[in-house]
C-alpha positions in Angstrom: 102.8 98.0 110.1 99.5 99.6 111.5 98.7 98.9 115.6 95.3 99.3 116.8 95.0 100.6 119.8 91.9 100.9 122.4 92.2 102.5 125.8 89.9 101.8 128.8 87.5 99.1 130.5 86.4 96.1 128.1 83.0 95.6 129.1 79.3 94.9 127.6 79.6 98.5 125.7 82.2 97.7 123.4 82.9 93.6 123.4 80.3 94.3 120.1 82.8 96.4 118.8 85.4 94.2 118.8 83.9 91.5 117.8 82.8 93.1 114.8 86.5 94.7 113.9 88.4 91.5 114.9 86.0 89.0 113.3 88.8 86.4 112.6 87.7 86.5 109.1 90.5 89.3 108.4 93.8 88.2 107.9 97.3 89.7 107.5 99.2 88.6 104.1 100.7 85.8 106.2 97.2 84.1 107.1 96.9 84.8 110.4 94.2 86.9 112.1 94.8 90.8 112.4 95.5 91.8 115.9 95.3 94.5 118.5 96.5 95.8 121.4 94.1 96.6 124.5 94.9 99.1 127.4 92.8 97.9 130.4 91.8 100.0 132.7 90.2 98.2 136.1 86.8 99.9 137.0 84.0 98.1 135.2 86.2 95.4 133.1 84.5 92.3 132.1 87.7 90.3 132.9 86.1 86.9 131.3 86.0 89.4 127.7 89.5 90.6 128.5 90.4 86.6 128.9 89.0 85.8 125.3 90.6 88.9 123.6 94.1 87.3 125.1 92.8 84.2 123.9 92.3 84.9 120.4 96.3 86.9 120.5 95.8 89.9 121.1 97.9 92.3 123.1 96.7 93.1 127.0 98.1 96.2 128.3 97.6 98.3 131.2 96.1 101.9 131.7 96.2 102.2 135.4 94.0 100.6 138.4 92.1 103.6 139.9 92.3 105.7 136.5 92.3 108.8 138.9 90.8 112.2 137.1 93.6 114.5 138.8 96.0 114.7 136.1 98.8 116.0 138.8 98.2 112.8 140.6 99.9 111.1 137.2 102.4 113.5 136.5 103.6 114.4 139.7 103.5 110.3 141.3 105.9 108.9 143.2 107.4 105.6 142.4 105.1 103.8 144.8 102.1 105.4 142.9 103.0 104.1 139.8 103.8 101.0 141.0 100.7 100.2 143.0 98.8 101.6 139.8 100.7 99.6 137.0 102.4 96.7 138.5 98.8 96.1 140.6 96.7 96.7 137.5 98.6 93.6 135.8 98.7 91.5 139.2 94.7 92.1 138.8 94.7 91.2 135.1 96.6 88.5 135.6 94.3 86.6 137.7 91.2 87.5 137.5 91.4 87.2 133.2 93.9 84.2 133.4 97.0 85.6 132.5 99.9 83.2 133.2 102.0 83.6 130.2 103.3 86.8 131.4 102.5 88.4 128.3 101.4 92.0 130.2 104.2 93.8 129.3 102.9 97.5 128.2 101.6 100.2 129.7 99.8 103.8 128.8 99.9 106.4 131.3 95.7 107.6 131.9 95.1 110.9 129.9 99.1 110.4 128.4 100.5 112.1 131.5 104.1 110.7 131.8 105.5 110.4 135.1 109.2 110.9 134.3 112.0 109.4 135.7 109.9 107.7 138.4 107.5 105.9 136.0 110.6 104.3 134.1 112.3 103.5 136.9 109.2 101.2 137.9 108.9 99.8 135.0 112.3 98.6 134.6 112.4 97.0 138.2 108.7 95.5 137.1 110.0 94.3 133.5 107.4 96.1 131.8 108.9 96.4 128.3 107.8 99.2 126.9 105.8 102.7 127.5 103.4 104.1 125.0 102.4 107.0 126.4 105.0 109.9 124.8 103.3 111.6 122.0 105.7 113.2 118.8 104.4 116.6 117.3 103.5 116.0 113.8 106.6 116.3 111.6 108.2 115.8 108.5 108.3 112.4 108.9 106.9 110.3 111.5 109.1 108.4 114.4 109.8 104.9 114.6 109.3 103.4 118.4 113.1 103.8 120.3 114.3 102.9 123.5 114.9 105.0 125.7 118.9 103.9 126.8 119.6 107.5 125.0 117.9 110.8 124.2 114.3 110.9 123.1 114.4 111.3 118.9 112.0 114.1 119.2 110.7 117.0 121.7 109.2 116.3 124.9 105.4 117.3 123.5 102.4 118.0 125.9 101.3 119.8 128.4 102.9 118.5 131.4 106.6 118.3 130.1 107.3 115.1 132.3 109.6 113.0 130.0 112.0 110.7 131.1 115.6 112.3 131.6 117.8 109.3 132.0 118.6 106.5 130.8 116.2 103.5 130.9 116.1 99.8 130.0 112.5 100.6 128.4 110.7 101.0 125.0 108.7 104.1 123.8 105.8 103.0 121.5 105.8 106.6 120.4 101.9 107.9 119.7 102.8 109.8 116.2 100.3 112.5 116.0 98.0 112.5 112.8 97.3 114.4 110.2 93.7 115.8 110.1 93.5 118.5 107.4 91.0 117.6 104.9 92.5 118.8 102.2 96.4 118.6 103.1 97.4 119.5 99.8 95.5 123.3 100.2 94.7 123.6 104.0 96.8 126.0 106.2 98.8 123.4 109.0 96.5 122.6 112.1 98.4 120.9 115.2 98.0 117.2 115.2 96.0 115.0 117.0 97.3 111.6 118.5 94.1 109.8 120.0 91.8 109.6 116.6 88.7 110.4 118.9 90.9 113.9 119.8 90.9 114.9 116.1 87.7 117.2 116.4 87.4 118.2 113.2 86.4 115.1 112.3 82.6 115.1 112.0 82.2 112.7 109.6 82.7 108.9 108.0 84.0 110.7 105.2 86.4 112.6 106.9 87.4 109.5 108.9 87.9 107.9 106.1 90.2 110.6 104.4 92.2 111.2 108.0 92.9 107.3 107.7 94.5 107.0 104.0 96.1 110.4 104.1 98.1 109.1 107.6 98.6 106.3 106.0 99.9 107.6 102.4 102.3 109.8 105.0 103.8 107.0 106.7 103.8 104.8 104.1 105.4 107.3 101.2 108.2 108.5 103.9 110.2 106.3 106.3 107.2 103.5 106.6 106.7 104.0 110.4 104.5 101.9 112.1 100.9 103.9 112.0 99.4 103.7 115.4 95.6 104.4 115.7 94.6 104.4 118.9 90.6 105.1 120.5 88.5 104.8 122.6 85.8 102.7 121.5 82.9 105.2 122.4 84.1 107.1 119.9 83.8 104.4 117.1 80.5 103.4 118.4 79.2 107.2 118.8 78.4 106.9 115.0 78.2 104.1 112.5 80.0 105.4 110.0 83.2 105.2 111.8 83.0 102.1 112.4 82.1 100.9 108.8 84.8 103.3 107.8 87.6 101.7 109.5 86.7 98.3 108.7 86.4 99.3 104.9 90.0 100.7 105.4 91.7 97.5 106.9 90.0 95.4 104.3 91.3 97.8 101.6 94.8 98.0 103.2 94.7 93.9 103.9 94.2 94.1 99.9 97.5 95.2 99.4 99.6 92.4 100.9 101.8 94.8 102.5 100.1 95.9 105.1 99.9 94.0 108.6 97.8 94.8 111.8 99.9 93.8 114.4 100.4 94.5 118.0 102.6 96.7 119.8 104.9 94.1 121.1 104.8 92.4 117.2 106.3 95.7 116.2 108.7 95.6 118.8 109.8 92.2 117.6 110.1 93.0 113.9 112.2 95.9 115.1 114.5 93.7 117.2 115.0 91.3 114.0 114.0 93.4 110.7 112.6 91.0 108.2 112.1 91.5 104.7 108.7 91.5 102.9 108.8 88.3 101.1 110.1 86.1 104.0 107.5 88.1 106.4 105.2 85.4 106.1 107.1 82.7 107.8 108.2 85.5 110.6 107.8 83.1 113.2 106.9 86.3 116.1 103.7 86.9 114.0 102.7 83.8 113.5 101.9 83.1 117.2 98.0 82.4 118.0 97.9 82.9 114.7 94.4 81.9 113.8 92.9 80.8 116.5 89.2 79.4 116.8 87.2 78.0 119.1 85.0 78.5 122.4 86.0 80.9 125.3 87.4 79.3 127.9 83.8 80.1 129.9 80.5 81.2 128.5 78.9 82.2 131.9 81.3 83.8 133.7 81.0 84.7 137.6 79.2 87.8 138.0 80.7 88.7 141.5 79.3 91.4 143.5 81.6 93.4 145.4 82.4 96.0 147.8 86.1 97.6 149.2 86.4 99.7 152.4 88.7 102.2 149.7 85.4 102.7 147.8 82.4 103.2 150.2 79.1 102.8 149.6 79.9 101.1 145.7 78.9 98.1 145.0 80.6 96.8 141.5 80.1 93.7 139.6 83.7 91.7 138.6 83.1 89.5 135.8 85.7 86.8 135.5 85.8 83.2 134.5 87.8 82.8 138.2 86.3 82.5 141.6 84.9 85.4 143.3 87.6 87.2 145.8 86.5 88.3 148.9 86.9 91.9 148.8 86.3 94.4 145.0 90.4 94.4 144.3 91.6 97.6 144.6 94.8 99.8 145.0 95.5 98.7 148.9 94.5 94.8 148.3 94.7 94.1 144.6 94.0 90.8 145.1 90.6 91.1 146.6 91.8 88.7 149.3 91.5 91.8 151.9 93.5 93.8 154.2 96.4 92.3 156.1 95.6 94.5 159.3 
């Protein structure tokens, strides 16, 4: 299993992008269209886009509303933080992209900080499934996802040191750090990265390239953990060649008919009822929305212009197939509908 994973606003700057890597022409060995999971952040999201990705099945996800740079603001938030961040990032979601099959479950915390106890606590009471925001230090092998109902499999890693340290009814989508030596059979050990764009040794479409099959080879040759490669999509789009690369590497692992690009919450659902490879293709979880075609559900979205008394003097465009709100939805009034003074 191999998730993609994109973090951040889906807008005019990378719908291009993902057109182009989830073409619908690519299918897993069990005929249906490879899939993805998206971590939305609010500023600048073309809701409408975000509406079609859910459309075609794949995963939405949240990565905050405000996307605040303080990383203290993350680590050290209160329970009412997180909630007005996560829980009011997926209220937004939810209405203004047309989200009614409650199908936001995931979240990643902005820049990976973890907020502790507090942040599972929320996300039990708010039925948010699972977290994947923990990264694991490269190992010996890589780690499967786990709940987190008992002790974290692996070190707290990170600067901030903010795991969870209790029991909660949650998932960990663990980010497995990669391998980026070039030559790992002669190179001296180098720390690991877990956001592909974060690997900054890689310079090149043939490094890219080697990062991707080595980390593959690794998980694949040891306890077959799902490979998670998560980016930003300016990264892929800041040169060509990555983006060629990584569609010439799903096509060659889609080759193989063992591979499958699924979603975080497909990988979740294998876990919960492990299926074996030759009855995989009737696994009726990844056969949902499994090829679908078709128009968007609106070509000319609304292109509402809007301003918030919690972000003076901004005026920012919300692009959604809905009808305009009153007010640019924000942490106070995520609905747009305005204040209740």
């Amino acid at each position: 299993m191999i998730t993609i994973t994109f973090n951040g606003a889906v807008n005019v700057d990378n719908i291009d992008l993902y057109e182009d890597i989830f073409n619908g022409q690519r299918q897993n060995p069990n005929g249906c269209s490879i899939k993805g999971t998206f971590f939305v952040s609010h500023k600048y999201t073309n809701y409408s886009a975000v509406q079609d990705l859910h459309r075609r099945g794949h995963e939405i996800s949240v990565f905050s509303l405000t996307h605040k740079d303080d990383p203290n603001y993350w680590t050290g938030g209160s329970y009412d933080d997180w909630l007005a961040e996560m829980a009011g990032s997926r209220l937004i979601v939810e209405r203004f992209a047309n989200i009614t099959d409650g199908s936001i479950i995931g979240m990643r915390a902005p820049y990976l900080r973890v907020g502790g106890n507090k942040q599972f606590e929320m996300m039990a009471d708010q039925f948010f499934v699972y977290d994947a925001s923990i990264t694991a230090s490269l190992g010996r092998v890589p780690i499967w996802p786990y709940t987190l109902y008992f002790r974290m499999p692996h070190k707290c890693n990170g600067n901030a040191h903010n795991c969870p340290s209790r029991s909660h009814p949650v998932w960990e989508m663990v980010m497995n750090e990669l391998d980026r030596r070039d030559d790992p059979t002669f190179d001296e050990s180098l720390p690991g990265c877990h956001m592909v764009d974060s690997c900054s040794n890689v310079a090149s479409g043939d490094q890219f390239a080697r990062l991707l099959r080595h980390n593959f080879n690794r998980h694949y040759n040891s306890n077959r953990a799902p490979l998670g490669l998560h980016f930003h999509a300016s990264w892929l789009k800041s040169k060509k060649e990555y983006r060629d690369e990584l569609i010439k590497f799903i096509e060659e692992m889609l080759g193989r008919n063992d591979v499958f690009f699924v979603t975080n919450l497909q990988v979740i659902q294998w876990m919960q009822n492990p299926t074996e490879l030759n009855s995989l293709r009737d696994f009726q979880e990844w056969k949902e929305k499994c090829d679908v075609k078709g128009q968007p559900y609106c070509s000319l979205p609304n292109a509402c212009p809007l301003t918030t008394r919690e972000l003076p003097g901004e005026t920012l465009r919300l692009f959604t197939c809905m009808e305009c709100p009153n007010n640019y939805p924000w942490i106070l009034d995520p609905t747009g509908d305005g204040f209740s003074v």
